[in-house]
C-alpha beads as a LAMMPS data file, in Angstrom:
LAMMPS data file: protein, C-alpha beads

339 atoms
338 bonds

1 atom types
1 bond types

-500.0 500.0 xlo xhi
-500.0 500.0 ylo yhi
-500.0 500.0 zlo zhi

Masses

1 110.0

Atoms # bond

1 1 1 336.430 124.026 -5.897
2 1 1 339.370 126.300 -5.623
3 1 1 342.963 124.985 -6.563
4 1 1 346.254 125.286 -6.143
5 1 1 348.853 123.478 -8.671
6 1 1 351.613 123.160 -6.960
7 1 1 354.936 121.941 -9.868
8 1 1 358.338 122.029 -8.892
9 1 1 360.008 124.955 -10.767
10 1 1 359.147 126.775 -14.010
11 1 1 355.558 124.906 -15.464
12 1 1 356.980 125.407 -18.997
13 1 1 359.851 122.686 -18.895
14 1 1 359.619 120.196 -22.218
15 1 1 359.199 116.894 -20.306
16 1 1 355.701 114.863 -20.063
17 1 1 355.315 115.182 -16.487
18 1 1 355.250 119.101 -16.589
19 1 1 353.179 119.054 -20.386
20 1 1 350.683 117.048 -18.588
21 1 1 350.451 119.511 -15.741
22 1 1 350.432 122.896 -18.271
23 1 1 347.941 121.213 -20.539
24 1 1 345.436 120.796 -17.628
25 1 1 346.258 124.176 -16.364
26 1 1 345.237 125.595 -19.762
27 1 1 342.091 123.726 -20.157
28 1 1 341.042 124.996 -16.563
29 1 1 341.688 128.645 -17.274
30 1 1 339.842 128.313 -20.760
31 1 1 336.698 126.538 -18.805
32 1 1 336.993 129.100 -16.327
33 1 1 337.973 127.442 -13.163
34 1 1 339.080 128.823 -10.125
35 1 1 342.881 127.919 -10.634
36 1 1 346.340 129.339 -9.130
37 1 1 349.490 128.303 -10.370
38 1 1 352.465 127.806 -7.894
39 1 1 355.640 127.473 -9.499
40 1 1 357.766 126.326 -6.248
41 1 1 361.603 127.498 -6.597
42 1 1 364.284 125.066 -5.369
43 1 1 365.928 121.912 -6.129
44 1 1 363.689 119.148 -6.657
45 1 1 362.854 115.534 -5.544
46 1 1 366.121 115.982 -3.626
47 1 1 364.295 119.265 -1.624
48 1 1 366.914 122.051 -0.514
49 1 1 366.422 124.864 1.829
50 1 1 365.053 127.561 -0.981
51 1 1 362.422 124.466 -1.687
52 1 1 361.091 123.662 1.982
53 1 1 361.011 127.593 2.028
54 1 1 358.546 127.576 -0.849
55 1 1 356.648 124.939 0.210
56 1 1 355.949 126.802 3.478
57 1 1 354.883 129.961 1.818
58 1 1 352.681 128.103 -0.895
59 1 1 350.959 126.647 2.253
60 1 1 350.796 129.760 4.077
61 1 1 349.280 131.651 1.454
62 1 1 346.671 129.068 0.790
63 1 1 343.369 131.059 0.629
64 1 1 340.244 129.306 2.472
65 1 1 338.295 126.578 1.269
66 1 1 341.506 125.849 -1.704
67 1 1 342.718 122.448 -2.455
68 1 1 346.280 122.031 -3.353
69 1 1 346.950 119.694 -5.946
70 1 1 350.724 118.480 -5.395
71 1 1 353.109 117.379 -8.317
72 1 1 354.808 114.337 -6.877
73 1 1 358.333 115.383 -7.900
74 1 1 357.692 118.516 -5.455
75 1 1 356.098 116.617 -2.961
76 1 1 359.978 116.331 -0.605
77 1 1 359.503 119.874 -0.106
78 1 1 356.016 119.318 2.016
79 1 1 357.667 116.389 4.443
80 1 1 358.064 119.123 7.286
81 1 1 354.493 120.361 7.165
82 1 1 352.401 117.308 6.435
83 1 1 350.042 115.606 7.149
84 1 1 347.969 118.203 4.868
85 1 1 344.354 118.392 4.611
86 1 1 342.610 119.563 1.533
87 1 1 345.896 118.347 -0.269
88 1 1 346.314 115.708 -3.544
89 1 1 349.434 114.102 -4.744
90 1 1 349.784 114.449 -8.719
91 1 1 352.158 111.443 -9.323
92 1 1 353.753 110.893 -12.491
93 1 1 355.514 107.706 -11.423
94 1 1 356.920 107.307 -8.169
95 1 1 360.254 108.784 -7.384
96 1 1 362.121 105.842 -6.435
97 1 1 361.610 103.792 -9.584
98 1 1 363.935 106.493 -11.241
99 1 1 366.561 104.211 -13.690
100 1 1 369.786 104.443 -12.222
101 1 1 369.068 104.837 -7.924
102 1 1 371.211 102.202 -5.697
103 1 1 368.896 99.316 -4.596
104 1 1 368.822 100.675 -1.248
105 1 1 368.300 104.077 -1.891
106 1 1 365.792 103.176 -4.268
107 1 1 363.504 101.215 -1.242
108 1 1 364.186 104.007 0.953
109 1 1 362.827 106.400 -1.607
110 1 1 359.834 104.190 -1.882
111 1 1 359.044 104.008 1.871
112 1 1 359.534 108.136 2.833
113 1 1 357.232 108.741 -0.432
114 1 1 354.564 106.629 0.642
115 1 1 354.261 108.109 4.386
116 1 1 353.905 111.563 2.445
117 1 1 350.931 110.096 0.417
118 1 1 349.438 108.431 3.446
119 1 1 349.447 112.196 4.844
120 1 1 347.356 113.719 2.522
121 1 1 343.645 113.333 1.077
122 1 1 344.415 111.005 -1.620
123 1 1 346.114 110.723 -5.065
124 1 1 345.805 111.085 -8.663
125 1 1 347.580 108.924 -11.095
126 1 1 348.394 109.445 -14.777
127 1 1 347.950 105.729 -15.539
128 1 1 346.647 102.672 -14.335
129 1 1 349.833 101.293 -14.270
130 1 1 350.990 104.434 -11.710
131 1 1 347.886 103.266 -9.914
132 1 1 349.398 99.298 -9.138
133 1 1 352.911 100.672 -8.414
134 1 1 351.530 102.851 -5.813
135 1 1 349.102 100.061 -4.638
136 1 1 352.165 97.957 -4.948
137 1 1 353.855 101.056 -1.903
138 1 1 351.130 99.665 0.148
139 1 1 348.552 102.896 -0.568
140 1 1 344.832 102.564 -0.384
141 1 1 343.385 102.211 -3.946
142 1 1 340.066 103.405 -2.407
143 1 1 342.343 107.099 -2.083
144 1 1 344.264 106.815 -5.902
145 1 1 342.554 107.641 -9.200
146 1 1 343.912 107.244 -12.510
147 1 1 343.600 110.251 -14.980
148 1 1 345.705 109.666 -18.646
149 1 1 347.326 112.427 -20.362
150 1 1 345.305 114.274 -23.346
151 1 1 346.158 113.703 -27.090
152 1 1 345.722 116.398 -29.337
153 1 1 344.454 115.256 -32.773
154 1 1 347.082 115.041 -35.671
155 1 1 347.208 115.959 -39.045
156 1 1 348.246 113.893 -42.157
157 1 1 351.747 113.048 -42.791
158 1 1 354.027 115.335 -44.347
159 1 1 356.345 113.503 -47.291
160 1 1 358.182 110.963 -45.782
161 1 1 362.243 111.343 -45.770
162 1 1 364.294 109.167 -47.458
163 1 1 366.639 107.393 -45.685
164 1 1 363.393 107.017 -43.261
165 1 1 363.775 108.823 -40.084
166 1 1 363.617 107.134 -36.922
167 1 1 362.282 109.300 -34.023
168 1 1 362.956 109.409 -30.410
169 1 1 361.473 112.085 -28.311
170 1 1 362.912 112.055 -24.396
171 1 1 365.077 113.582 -22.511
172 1 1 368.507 112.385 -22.197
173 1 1 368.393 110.601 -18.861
174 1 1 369.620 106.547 -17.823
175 1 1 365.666 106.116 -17.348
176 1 1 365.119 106.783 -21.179
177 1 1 367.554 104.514 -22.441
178 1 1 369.486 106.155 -25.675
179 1 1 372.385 103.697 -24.784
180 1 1 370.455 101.060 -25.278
181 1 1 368.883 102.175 -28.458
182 1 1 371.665 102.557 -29.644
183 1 1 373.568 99.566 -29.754
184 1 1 370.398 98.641 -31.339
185 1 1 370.503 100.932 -34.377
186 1 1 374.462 99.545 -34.523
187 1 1 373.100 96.733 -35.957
188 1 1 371.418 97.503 -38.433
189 1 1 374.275 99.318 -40.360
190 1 1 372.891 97.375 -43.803
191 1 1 369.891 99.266 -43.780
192 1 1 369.007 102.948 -44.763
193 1 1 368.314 105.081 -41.938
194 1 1 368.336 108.439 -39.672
195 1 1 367.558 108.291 -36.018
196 1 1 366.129 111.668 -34.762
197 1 1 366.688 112.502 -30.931
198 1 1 364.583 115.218 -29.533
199 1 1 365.070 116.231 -25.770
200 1 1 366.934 118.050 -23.377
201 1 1 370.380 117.299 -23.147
202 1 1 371.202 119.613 -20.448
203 1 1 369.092 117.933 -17.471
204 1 1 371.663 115.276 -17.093
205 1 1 374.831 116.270 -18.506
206 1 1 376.694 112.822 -16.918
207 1 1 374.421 111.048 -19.268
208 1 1 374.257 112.786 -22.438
209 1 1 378.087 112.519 -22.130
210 1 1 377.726 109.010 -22.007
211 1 1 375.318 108.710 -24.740
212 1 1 378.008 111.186 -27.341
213 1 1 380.574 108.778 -26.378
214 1 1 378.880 105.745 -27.358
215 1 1 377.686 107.452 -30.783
216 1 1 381.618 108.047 -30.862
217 1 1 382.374 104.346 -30.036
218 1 1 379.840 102.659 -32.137
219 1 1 380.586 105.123 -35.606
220 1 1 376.620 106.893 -36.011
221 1 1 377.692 110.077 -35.717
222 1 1 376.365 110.494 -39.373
223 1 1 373.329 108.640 -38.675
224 1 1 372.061 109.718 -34.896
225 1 1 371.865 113.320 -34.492
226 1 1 370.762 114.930 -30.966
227 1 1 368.712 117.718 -31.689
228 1 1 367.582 119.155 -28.314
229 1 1 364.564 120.453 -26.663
230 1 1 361.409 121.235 -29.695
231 1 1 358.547 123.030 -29.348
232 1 1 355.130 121.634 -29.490
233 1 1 354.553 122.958 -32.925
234 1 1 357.750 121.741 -34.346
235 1 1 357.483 118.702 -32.429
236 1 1 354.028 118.293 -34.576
237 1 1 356.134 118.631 -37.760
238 1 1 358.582 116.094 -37.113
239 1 1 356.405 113.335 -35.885
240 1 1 354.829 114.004 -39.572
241 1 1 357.754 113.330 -41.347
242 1 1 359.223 110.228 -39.276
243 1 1 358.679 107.197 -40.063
244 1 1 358.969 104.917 -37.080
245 1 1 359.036 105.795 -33.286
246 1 1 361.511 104.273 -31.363
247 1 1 362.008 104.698 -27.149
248 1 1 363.600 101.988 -25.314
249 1 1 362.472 103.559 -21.830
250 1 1 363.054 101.464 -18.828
251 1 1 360.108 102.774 -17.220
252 1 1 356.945 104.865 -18.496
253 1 1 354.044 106.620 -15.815
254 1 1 352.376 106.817 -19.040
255 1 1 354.477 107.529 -22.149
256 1 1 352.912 111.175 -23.726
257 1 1 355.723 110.645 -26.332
258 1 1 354.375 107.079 -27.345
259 1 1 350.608 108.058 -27.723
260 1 1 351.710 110.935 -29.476
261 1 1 353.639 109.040 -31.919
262 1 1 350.397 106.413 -32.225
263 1 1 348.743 109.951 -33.127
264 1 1 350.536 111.114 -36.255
265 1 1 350.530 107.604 -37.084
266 1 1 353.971 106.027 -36.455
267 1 1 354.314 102.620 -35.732
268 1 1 356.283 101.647 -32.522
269 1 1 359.296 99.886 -31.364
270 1 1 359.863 100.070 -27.406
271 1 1 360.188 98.124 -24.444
272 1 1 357.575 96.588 -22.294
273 1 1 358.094 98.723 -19.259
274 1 1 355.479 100.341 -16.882
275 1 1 352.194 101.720 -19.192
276 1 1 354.218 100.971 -22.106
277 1 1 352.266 98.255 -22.805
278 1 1 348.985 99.720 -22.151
279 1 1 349.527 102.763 -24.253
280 1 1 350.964 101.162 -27.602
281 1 1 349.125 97.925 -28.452
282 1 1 350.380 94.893 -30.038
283 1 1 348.517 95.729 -33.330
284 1 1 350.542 99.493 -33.558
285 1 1 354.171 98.470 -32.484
286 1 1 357.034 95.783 -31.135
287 1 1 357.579 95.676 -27.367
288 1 1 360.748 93.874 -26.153
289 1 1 362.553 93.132 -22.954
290 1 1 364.635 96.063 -20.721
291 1 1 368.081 96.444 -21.903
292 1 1 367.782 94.062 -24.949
293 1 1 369.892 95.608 -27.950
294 1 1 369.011 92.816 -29.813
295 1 1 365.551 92.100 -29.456
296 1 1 365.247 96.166 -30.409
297 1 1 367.289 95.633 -33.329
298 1 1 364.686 92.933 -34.293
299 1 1 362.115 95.258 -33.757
300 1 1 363.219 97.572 -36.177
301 1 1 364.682 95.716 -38.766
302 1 1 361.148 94.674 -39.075
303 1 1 359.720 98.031 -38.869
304 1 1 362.012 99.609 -41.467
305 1 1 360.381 96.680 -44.108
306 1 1 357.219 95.673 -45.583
307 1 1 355.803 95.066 -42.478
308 1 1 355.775 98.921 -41.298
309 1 1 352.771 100.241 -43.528
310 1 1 350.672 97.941 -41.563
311 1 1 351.404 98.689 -38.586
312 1 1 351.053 102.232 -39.149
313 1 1 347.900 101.940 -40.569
314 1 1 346.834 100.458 -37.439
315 1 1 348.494 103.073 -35.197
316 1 1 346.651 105.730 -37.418
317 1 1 343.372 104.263 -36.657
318 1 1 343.851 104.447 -32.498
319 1 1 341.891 106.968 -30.780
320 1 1 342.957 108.978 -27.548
321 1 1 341.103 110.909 -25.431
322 1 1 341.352 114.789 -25.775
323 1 1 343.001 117.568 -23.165
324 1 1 339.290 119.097 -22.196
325 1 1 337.786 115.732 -21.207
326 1 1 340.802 114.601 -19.313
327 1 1 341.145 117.716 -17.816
328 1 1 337.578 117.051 -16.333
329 1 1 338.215 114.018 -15.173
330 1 1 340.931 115.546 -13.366
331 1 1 339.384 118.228 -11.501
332 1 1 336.558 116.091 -10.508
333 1 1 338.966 113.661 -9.294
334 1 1 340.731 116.066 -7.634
335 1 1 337.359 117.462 -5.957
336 1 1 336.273 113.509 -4.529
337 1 1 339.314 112.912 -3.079
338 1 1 339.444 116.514 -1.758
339 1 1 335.932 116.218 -0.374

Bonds

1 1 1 2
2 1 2 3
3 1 3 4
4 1 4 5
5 1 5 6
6 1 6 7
7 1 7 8
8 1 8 9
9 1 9 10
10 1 10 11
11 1 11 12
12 1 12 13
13 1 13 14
14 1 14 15
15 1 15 16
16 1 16 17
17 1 17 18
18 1 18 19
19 1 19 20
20 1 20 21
21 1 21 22
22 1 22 23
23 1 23 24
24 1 24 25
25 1 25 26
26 1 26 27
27 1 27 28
28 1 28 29
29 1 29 30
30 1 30 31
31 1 31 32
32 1 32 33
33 1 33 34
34 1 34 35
35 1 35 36
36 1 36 37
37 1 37 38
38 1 38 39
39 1 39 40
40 1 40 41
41 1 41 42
42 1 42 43
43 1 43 44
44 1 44 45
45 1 45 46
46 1 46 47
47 1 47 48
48 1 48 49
49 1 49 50
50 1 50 51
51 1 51 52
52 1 52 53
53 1 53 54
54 1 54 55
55 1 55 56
56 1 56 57
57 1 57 58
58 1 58 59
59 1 59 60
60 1 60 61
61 1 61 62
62 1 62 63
63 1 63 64
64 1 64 65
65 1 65 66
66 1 66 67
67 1 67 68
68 1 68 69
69 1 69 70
70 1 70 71
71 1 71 72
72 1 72 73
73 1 73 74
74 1 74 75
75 1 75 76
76 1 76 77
77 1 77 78
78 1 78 79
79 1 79 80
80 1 80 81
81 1 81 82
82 1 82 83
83 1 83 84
84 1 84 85
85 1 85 86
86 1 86 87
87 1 87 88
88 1 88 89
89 1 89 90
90 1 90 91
91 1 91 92
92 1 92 93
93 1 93 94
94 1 94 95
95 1 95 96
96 1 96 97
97 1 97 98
98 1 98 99
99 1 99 100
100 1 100 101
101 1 101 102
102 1 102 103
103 1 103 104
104 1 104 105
105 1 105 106
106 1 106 107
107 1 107 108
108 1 108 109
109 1 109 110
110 1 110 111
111 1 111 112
112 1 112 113
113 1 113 114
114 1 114 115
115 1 115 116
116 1 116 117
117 1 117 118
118 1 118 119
119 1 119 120
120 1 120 121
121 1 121 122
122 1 122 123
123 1 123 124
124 1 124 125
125 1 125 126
126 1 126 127
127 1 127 128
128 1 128 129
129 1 129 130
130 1 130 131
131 1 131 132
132 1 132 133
133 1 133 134
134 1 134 135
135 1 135 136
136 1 136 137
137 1 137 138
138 1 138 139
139 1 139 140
140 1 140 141
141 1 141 142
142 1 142 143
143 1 143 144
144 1 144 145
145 1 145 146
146 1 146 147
147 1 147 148
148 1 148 149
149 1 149 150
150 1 150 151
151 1 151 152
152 1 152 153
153 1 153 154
154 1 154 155
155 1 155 156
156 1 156 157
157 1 157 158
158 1 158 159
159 1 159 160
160 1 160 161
161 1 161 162
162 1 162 163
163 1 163 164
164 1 164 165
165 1 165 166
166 1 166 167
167 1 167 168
168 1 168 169
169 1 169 170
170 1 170 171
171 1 171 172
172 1 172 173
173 1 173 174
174 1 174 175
175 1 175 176
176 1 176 177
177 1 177 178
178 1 178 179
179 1 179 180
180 1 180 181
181 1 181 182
182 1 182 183
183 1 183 184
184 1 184 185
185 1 185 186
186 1 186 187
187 1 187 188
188 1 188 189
189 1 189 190
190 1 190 191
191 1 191 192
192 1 192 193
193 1 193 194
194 1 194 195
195 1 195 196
196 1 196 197
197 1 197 198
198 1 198 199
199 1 199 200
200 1 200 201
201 1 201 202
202 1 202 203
203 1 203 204
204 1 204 205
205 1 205 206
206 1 206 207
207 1 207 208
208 1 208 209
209 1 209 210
210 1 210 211
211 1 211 212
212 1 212 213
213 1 213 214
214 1 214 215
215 1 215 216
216 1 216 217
217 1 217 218
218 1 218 219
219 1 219 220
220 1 220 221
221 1 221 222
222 1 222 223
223 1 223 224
224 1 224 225
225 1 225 226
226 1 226 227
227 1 227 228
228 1 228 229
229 1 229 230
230 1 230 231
231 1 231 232
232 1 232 233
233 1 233 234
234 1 234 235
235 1 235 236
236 1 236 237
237 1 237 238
238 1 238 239
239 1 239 240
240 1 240 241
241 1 241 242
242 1 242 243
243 1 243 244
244 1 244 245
245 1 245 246
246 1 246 247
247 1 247 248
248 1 248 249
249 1 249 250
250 1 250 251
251 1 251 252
252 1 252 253
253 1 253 254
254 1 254 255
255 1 255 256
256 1 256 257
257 1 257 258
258 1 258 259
259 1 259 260
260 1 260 261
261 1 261 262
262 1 262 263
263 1 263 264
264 1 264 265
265 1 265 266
266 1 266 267
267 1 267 268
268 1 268 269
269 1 269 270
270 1 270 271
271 1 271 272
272 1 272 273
273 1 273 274
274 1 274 275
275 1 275 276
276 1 276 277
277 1 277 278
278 1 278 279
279 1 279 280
280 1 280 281
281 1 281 282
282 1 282 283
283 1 283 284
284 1 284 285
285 1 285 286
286 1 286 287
287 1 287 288
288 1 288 289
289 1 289 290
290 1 290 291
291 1 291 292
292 1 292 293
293 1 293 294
294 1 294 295
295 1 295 296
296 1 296 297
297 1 297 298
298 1 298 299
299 1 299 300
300 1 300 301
301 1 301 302
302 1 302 303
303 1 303 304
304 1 304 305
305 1 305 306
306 1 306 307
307 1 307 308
308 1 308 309
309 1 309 310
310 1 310 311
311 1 311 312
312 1 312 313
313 1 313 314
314 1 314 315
315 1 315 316
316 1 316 317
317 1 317 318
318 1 318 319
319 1 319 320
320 1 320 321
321 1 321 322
322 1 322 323
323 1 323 324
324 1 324 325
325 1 325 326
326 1 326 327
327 1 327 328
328 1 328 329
329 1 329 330
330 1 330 331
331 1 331 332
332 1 332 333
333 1 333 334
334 1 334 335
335 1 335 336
336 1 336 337
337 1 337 338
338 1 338 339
């Protein structure tokens, strides 16, 4: 097979979606598959002019016999020129379960995204719980597969910091939830504690403004500190010296940042929200409802006592599959549908 990744934009953006999508590319080129990156220009899902443009060179330019592999979030840009043949959907979660879309505009979302799926050879998933909201749009299941992200393998802790840190790795957007987390870590102003925010805070600046004003309102500006886009190196350090993960994520394709966290061996408090639930089990962290300050205050409280060695010890001893077989199963995936 010959391929054709198709992302939306620059491949080396610090989010999971486009991680997942560089990892695979990486393990291609080092197994020596017949890959071409396509790094579309444009505004994405919300497709401008410069992005429909792309889309129709990246088609034009397709060499014979080569299979495009779509990211979903770039998929808007192909509505003029499908249906497509040879032609896979990557989907990351679909576009209209974003946190934060009117009701209506959410459904509508929903319905135009699934007559672009119907148009092409199939779809690839990045968790099984992708796979039922897309079955849920009213696509064939006989046309999805489900492919998980990769987990590289971690090393030991570095000396834990004291107060303990608590880390949250996402970027600041309503889907994410730092509001929420936050009037969670308000409560537990008796305790000893950092929270650690790594992420963008320039892909939604109408949020992260909302998020400094509530770490204004409810006094942690000496506890929460917003730290910004990391590396994956530096990332790897910091997981190693935190001491409990904490997302409270509304809704998760998959959740890179909570496997990764299971990894190096942090126990969990999140929310039960889309793979959530699937990635961290109930042995390796505390899953509460959407939107619950509270319950996540619970969480952690019991986290940050006795009760946290356990459950790390359990998270420690999870295993995840690696980036070279999951990038197999993606290519063959790919391949079936393609075929």
């Amino acid at each position: 097979m010959k391929l054709r990744l198709v992302v939306p934009g620059r491949i080396d953006q610090a989010t999971g979606g486009y991680r997942y999508a560089a990892r695979m590319l990486a393990e291609w080129r080092a197994a020596g598959r017949d890959v071409t990156l396509v790094e579309l220009p444009g505004c994405y899902p919300d497709a401008d002019a410069t992005a429909f443009a792309a889309a129709r060179a990246c088609a034009a330019r397709r060499m014979p016999g080569e299979t495009l592999l779509i990211d979903g979030l770039a998929l808007p840009a192909f509505a003029g020129l499908l249906p497509l043949a040879d032609a896979v959907a990557l989907v990351h979660h679909p576009l209209g379960m974003e946190t934060g879309l009117a009701s209506g505009a959410a459904q509508d979302l929903l319905a135009s995204e699934a007559t672009m799926l119907r148009a092409l050879d199939g779809m690839v998933a990045t968790s099984a719980a992708t796979v039922r909201d897309l079955a849920m749009m009213g696509l064939d299941r006989a046309r999805i597969r489900s492919v998980d992200p990769g987990t590289d393998p971690a090393r030991g802790p570095k000396a834990r910091r004291n107060p303990p840190t608590i880390l949250t790795v996402a970027t600041l957007t309503p889907r994410k939830d730092h509001r929420t987390l936050l009037r969670a870590l308000a409560r537990l102003r008796d305790l000893r504690w950092t929270n650690l925010c790594i992420g963008s805070t320039a892909r939604d600046p109408a949020c992260t403004a909302r998020v400094r004003a509530d770490i204004r309102v409810l006094r942690l500006g000496r506890r929460v500190r917003l730290a910004g886009e990391s590396d994956m190196a530096g990332l790897s350090r910091i997981y190693r010296s935190a001491a409990i993960f904490a997302l409270a994520s509304r809704h998760e394709g998959y959740g890179m940042a909570f496997a990764e966290a299971l990894a190096h061996g942090l126990p969990v408090a999140g929310v039960r929200a889309g793979a959530v639930p699937r990635v961290v089990p109930a042995r390796a962290g505390l899953l509460v409802r959407a939107g619950d300050p509270a319950a996540l205050a619970h969480a952690l409280r019991r986290l940050l006592g006795p009760a946290r060695r356990r459950y790390a010890r359990n998270a420690a001893a999870l295993r995840f599959p690696g980036w070279r077989t999951q990038a197999d199963r993606l290519w063959n995936s790919v391949a079936e549908l393609a075929a």
